[in-house]
C-alpha positions as CSV (number, residue, x, y, z in Angstrom):
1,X,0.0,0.0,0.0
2,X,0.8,3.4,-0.5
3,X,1.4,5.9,2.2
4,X,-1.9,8.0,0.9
5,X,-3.8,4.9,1.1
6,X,-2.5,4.5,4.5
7,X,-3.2,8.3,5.7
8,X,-6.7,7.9,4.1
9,X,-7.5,4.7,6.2
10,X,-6.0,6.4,9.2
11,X,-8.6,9.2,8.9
12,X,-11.4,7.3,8.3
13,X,-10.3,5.0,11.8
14,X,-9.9,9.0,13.1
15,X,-13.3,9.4,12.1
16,X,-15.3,6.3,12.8
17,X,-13.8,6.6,16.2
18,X,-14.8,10.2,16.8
19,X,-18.4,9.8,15.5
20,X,-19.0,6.3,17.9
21,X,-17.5,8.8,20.9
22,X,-20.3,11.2,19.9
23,X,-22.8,8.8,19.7
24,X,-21.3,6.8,23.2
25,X,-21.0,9.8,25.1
26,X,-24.9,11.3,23.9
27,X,-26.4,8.3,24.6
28,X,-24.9,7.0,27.8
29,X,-27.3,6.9,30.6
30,X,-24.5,7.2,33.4
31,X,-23.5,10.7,33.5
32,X,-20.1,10.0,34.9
33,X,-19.6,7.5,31.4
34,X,-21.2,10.2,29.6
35,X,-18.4,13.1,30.7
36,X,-15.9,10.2,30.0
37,X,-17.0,9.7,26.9
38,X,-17.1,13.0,26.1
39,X,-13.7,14.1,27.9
40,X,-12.1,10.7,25.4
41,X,-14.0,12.5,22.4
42,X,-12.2,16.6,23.3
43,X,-8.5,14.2,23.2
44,X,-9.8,12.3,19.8
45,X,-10.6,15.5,18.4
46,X,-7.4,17.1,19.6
47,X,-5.7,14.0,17.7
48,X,-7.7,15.4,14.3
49,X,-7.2,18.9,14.8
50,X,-3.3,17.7,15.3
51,X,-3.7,16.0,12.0
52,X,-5.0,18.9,9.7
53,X,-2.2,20.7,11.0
54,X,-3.3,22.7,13.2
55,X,-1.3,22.2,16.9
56,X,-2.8,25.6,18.3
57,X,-6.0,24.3,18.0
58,X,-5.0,21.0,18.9
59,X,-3.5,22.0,22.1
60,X,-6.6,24.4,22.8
61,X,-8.4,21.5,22.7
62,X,-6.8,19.5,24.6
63,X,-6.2,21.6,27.4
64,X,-9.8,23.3,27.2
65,X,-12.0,21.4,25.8
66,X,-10.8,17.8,27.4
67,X,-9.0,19.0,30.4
68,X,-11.1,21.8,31.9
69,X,-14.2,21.1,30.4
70,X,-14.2,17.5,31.6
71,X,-13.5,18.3,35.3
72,X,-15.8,21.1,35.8
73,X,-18.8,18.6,34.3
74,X,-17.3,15.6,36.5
75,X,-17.5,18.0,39.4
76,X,-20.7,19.2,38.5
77,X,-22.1,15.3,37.8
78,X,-20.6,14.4,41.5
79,X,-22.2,17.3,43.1
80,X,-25.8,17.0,41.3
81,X,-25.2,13.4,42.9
82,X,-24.9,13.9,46.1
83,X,-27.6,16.8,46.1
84,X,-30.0,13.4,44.5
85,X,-29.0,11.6,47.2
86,X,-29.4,14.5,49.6
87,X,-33.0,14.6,48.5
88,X,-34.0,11.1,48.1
89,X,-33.3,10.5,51.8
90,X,-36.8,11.7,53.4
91,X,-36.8,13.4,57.5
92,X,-37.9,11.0,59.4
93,X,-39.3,13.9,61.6
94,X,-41.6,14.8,58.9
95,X,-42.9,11.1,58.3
96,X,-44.9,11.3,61.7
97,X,-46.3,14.0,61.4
């Protein structure tokens, strides 16, 4: 094989790979899977950005969209969470009554 045959199958892995972390990470029903999923799809999409040439983007990416992105939602899924499980437990002071 060629070396553009090869690049050419390499992008279409690149982009079969992105789409199913799309897909994975907007259909998961476990928000913690979902923000992995979608924290897995900002480094993916670094790794494309990285292979149109573009490292300022690719870097932005990684460091915004991946990085910071991901832990502000993982800190947002644990503390909507807790504030679930805050709520789902009922006063037992108010059961009596």
């Amino acid at each position: 094989m060629t070396a553009d045959v090869l690049m050419l199958l390499f992008d279409l892995v690149l982009l079969a790979t992105l789409l199913g972390l799309a897909v994975a990470a907007l259909t998961s029903p476990d928000v913690r899977r979902a923000v992995m999923f979608f924290i897995a799809f900002g480094l993916w999409l670094a790794l494309v950005w990285a292979r149109l040439r573009a490292p300022d983007v690719a870097l932005a990416e990684a460091a915004i969209g991946a990085g910071l992105g991901g832990a502000l939602m993982l800190a947002a899924a644990r503390r909507a969470a807790r504030r679930s499980a805050v709520d789902g437990q009922a006063d037992p002071d108010e059961e009596g009554s």
